[in-house]
C-alpha positions as CSV (number, residue, x, y, z in Angstrom):
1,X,-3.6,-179.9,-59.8
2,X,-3.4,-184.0,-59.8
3,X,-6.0,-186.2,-58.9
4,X,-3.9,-186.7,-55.4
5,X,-4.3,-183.3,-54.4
6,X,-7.4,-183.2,-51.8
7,X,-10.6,-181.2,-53.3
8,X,-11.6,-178.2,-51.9
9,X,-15.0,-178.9,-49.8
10,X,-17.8,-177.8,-52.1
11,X,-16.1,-179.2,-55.3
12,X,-16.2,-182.5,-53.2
13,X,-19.3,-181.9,-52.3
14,X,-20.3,-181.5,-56.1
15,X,-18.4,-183.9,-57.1
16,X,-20.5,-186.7,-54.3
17,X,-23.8,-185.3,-55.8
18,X,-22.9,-185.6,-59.6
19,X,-21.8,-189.3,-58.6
20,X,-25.1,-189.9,-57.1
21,X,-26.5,-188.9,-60.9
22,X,-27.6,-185.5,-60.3
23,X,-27.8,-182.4,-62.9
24,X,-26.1,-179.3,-62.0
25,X,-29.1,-177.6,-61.7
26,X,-29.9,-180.4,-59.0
27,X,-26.6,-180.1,-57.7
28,X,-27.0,-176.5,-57.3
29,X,-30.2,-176.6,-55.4
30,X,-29.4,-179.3,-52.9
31,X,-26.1,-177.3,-52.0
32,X,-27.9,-173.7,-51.9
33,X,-25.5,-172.4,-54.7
34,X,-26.3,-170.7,-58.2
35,X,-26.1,-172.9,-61.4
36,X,-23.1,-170.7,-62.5
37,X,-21.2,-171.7,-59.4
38,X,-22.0,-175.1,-59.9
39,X,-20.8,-175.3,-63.8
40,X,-17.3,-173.3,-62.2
41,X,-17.0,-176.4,-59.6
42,X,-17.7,-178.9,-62.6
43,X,-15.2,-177.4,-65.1
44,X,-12.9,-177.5,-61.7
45,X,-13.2,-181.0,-61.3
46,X,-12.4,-181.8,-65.0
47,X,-9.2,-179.6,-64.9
48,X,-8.1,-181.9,-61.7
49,X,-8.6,-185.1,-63.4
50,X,-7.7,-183.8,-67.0
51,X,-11.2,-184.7,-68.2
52,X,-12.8,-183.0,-70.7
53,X,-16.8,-184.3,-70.2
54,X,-18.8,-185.3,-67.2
55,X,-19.0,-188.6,-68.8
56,X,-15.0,-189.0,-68.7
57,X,-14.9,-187.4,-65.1
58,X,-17.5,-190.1,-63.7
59,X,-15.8,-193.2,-65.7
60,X,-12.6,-192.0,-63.8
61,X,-13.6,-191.3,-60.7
62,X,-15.5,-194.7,-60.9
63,X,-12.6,-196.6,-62.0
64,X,-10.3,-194.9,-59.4
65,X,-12.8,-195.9,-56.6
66,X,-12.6,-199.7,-58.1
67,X,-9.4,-200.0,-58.5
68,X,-9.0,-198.0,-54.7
69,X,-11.3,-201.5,-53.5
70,X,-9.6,-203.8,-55.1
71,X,-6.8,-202.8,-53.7
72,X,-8.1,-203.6,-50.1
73,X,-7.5,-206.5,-48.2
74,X,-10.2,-208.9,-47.6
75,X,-12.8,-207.8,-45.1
76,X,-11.9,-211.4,-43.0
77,X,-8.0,-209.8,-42.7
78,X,-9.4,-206.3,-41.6
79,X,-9.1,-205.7,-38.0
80,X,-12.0,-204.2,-37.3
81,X,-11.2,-201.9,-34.3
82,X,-8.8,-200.0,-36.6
83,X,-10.5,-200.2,-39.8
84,X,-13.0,-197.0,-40.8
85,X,-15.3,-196.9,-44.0
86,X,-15.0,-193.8,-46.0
């Protein structure tokens, strides 16, 4: 898997909360889900972005959503009946 192929919804969803600086064990209470399933999600998610640590997943997926901004035009250029904020 490559870091453009889209996540399946509750590795996304793990992914979101680890972003927001949450433990696994956190994770896996705010979704409803064991800590085991949680840990499979994580170890997922490093396979997809060929991580090897949490703190190497988050630094990417950080710098992937910078550079994602950076590449956007100005907000002044935006037409703003067509653009949408993910």
């Amino acid at each position: 898997m490559d870091d453009e192929t889209p996540l399946p919804r509750r590795q996304s969803q793990t992914l979101k909360l680890l972003l927001q600086g949450k433990s696994e064990k956190e994770v896996a209470s705010t979704l409803g889900l064991s800590p085991h399933t949680i840990h499979v999600y994580v170890k997922a998610l490093y396979r997809h972005w060929g991580v090897g640590s949490r703190a190497e997943l988050l630094s990417r997926v950080f710098g992937e959503l910078l550079h994602d901004r950076s590449a956007e035009p100005h907000p002044a250029s935006v037409d703003m009946h067509t653009h949408v904020e993910v």
